[in-house]
C-alpha positions as CSV (number, residue, x, y, z in Angstrom):
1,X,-5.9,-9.0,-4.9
2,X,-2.6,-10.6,-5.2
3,X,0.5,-7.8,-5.2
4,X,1.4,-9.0,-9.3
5,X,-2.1,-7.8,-9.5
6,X,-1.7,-4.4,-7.6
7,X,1.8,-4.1,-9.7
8,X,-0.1,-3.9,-12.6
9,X,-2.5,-1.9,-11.9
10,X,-0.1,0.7,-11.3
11,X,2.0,-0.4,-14.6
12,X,-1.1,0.5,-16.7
13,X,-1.5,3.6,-14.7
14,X,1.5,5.0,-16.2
15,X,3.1,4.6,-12.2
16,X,7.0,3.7,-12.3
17,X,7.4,-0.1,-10.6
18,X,10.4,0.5,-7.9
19,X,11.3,-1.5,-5.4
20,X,9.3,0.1,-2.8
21,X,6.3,0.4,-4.1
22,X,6.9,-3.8,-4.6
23,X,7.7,-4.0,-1.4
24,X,4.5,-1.7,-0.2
25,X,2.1,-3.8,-2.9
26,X,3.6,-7.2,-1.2
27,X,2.6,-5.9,2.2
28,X,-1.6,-4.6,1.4
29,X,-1.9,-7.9,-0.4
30,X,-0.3,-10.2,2.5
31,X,-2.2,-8.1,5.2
32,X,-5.7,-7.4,3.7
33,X,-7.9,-5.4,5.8
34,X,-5.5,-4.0,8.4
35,X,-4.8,-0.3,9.1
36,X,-2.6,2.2,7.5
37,X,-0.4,2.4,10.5
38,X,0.0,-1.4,10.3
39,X,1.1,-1.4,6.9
40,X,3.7,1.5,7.6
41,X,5.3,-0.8,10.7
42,X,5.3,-3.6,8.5
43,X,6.7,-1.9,5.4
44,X,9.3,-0.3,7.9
45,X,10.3,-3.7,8.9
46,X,10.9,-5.0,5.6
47,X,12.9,-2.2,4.5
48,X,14.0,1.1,7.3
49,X,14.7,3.5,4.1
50,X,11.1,3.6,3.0
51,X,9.5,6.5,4.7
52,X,6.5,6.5,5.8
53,X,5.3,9.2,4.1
54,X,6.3,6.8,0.9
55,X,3.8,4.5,2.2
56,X,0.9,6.8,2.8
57,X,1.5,8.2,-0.7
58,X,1.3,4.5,-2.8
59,X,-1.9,3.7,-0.7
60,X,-3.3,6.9,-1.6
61,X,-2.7,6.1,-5.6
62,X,-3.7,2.8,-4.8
63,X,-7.1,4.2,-3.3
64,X,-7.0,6.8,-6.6
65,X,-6.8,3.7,-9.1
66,X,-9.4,1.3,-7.7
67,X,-6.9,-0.8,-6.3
68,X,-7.7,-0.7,-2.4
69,X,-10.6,0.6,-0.7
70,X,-10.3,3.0,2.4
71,X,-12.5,2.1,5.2
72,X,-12.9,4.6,7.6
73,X,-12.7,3.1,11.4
74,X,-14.7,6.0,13.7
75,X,-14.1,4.8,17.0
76,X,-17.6,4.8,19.4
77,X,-17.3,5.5,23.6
């Protein structure tokens, strides 16, 4: 999923379209697969003002509207 296509999702789920969540939606689509944390450093590095309690939050609605998929990582010794 492209991030026009992750933008809309959250335009016809009645979500506001700022510039972070842009930003954030560029990232996921640009970095498929990779970990939370990754996204945060990335986000981070794109823009320092967005917090990264912003960035758990948007992949949290993104998970809630069918946009991304969590994928729990249990680590095995």
């Amino acid at each position: 999923m492209n991030d026009e296509q992750i933008i809309m999702m959250l335009r016809n789920n009645g979500m506001r379209i700022t510039k972070q969540r842009k930003i954030v939606a560029k990232v996921i689509a640009e970095n498929n697969g990779v970990s939370c944390k990754t996204i945060c450093c990335i986000v981070k590095n794109r823009d320092e003002s967005i917090g990264t309690a912003t960035v758990y939050r948007m992949i949290k609605e993104l998970e809630d509207i069918g946009a991304v998929e969590r994928i729990d990582m249990i680590k095995h010794n």
